[in-house]
C-alpha positions, -999 to 999 in steps of 0.1 A, spaced: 63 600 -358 85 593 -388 126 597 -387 139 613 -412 178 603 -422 203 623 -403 221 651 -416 258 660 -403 264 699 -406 304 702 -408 317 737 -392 355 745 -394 361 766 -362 369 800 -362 365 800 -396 339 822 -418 324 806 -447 347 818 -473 377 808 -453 361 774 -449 353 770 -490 391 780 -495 400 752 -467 378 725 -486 396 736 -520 429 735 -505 423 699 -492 411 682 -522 446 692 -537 462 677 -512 444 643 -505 476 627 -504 497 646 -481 476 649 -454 497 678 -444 467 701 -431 450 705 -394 416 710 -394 394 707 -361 360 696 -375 329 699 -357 304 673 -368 268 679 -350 243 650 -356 207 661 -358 177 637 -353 155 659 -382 118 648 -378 85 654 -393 77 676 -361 82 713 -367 93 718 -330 130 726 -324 158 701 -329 173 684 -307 209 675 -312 221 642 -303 255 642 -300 279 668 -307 318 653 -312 350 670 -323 376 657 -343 412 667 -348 412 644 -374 424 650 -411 410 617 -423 378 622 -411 368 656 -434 386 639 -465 364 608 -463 332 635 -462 344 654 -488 352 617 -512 318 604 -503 298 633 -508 260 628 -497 271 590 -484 290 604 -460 259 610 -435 256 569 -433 296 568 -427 296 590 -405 273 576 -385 286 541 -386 311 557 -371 293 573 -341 277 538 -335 310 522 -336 321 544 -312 294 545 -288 299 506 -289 330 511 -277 320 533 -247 301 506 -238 325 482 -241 347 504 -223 323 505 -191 326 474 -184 369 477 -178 361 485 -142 344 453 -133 367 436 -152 398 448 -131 380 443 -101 370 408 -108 408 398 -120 419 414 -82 395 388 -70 411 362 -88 444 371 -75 436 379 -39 418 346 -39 448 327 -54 469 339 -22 449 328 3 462 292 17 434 284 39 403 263 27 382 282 50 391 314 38 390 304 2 350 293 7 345 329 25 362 345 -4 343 326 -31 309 331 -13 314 371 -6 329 373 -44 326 342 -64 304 326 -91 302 296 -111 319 295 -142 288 286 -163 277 322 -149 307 339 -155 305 321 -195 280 353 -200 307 378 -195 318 393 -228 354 393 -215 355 362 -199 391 344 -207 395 313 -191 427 302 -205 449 323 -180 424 312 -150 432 273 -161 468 279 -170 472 293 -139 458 265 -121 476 236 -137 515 257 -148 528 237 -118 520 203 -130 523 215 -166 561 224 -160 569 193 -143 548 170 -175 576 193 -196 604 182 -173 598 146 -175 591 147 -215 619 168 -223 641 142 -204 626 111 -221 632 131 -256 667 139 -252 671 97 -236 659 87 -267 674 111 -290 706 99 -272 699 65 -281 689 72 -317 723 89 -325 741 58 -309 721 34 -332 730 55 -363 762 56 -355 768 21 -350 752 16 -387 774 3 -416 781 31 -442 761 7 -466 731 -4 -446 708 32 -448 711 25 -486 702 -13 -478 670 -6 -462 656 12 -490 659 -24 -507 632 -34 -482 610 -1 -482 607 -4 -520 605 -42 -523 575 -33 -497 559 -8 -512 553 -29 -543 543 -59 -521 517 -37 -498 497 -17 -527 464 -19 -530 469 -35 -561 496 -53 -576 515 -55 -606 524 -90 -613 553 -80 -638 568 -59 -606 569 -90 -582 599 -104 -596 614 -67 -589 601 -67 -555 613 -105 -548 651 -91 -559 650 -63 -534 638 -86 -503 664 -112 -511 692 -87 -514 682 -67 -481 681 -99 -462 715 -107 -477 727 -76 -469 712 -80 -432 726 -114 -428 765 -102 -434 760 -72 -407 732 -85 -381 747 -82 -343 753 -114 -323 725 -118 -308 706 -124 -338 719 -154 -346 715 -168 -313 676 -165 -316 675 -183 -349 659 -212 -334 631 -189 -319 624 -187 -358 583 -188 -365 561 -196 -393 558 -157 -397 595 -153 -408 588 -184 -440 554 -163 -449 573 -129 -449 599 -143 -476 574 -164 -495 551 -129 -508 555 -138 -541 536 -171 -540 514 -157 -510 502 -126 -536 500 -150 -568 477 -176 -545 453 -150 -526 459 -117 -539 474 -88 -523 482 -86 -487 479 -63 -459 508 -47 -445 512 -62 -411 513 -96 -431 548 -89 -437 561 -92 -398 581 -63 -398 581 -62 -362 597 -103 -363 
């Protein structure tokens, strides 16, 4: 047996036929307003090649004023809208059958959370539980509350112990900076360009006299403001410290260099 597509008959109620013409004129002059309240009764009819009475499907009402503007705009579309939207909405009924079990199985979750006994919690998972590789089917299944849940203790003390060590350092950062010079943030930029020339990928050879300049003048610059202790490790000087100020010759001899050939951290 061939299915024919569905019609949708539209029937204002308690409304003859002229009355409902004069409705539909009224509303197509005021498609922007909105201002009107119709109750439309849409009856979906399963029309088939079989001769025998119809049979309805579904019968809905609507108190909705969209709904009869977007039948009147589409015209002989509006059968495949319209149903769309029944499907959509008997997918929601679906959907909406399973908010019991749901409930019920977040009740679980929380009865089972308040238990303090390891016997009772193996009773309770093997009356009500399941794997969570079984619970994965579930179309609602969340597991982020489940595992946040599990772990907030430890989570809030992980927070505790960073958010000290942040504000420790952070401490210590604004004691450094305010122990610097006025004139030694602008000296380091010496270095970071002198560097950046240095480090490329490829070099310039007319820039390495340029970059020579600005390591010689930071180090100058260092020299007249370095703390104490510095100069009491002098002679713990390495071979690292004579490559880091020789780059020139080192880049004209083998090419460029990588980065941590510089000994920033010496």
């Amino acid at each position: 047996m061939t299915v024919k597509a569905p019609t949708v008959n539209i029937n204002f109620i308690q409304q003859d036929e002229d009355e409902s013409e004069l409705m539909k004129s009224k509303l197509k002059k005021q498609i922007n307003t909105f201002h009107l309240d119709i109750i439309l009764m849409l009856t979906l009819i399963n029309a088939s090649e079989s001769t025998s009475s119809s049979a309805p499907v579904f019968n809905l009402t609507f108190n909705n004023k969209f709904m009869l503007v977007l039948v009147e705009l589409i015209g002989q579309r509006a059968q495949v809208v319209l149903l769309g939207i029944i499907i959509c909405f008997l997918m929601n009924l679906f959907i909406m059958s399973f908010l019991p079990v749901m409930v019920k199985h977040i009740q679980w979750y929380y009865e089972d959370h308040a238990l303090l006994d390891d016997g009772a919690h193996a009773a309770f998972f093997k009356e009500h539980g399941a794997w969570w590789t079984e619970l994965a089917y579930l179309s609602y299944f969340d597991l982020i509350p489940i595992v946040w849940q599990t772990f907030i203790d430890k989570s809030n003390k992980d927070f505790e112990s960073a958010r000290k060590r942040y504000l420790k350092a952070q401490e210590k950062f604004n004691m450094d900076f305010m122990a610097w010079k006025h004139d030694e943030p602008a000296n380091l930029l010496h270095l970071s360009t002198a560097l950046k020339i240095f480090c490329g990928s490829s070099v310039q050879l007319d820039l390495l006299p340029q970059a020579e300049a600005l390591l010689q003048e930071y180090l100058l610059e260092f020299k007249w403001h370095a703390p104490l202790d510095v100069w009491q490790r002098v002679n713990e000087a390495v071979g690292n410290f004579h490559w880091s100020v020789h780059l020139v010759q080192q880049i004209n001899d083998y090419g460029p260099v990588y980065n941590f050939w510089v000994f920033l951290s010496e």
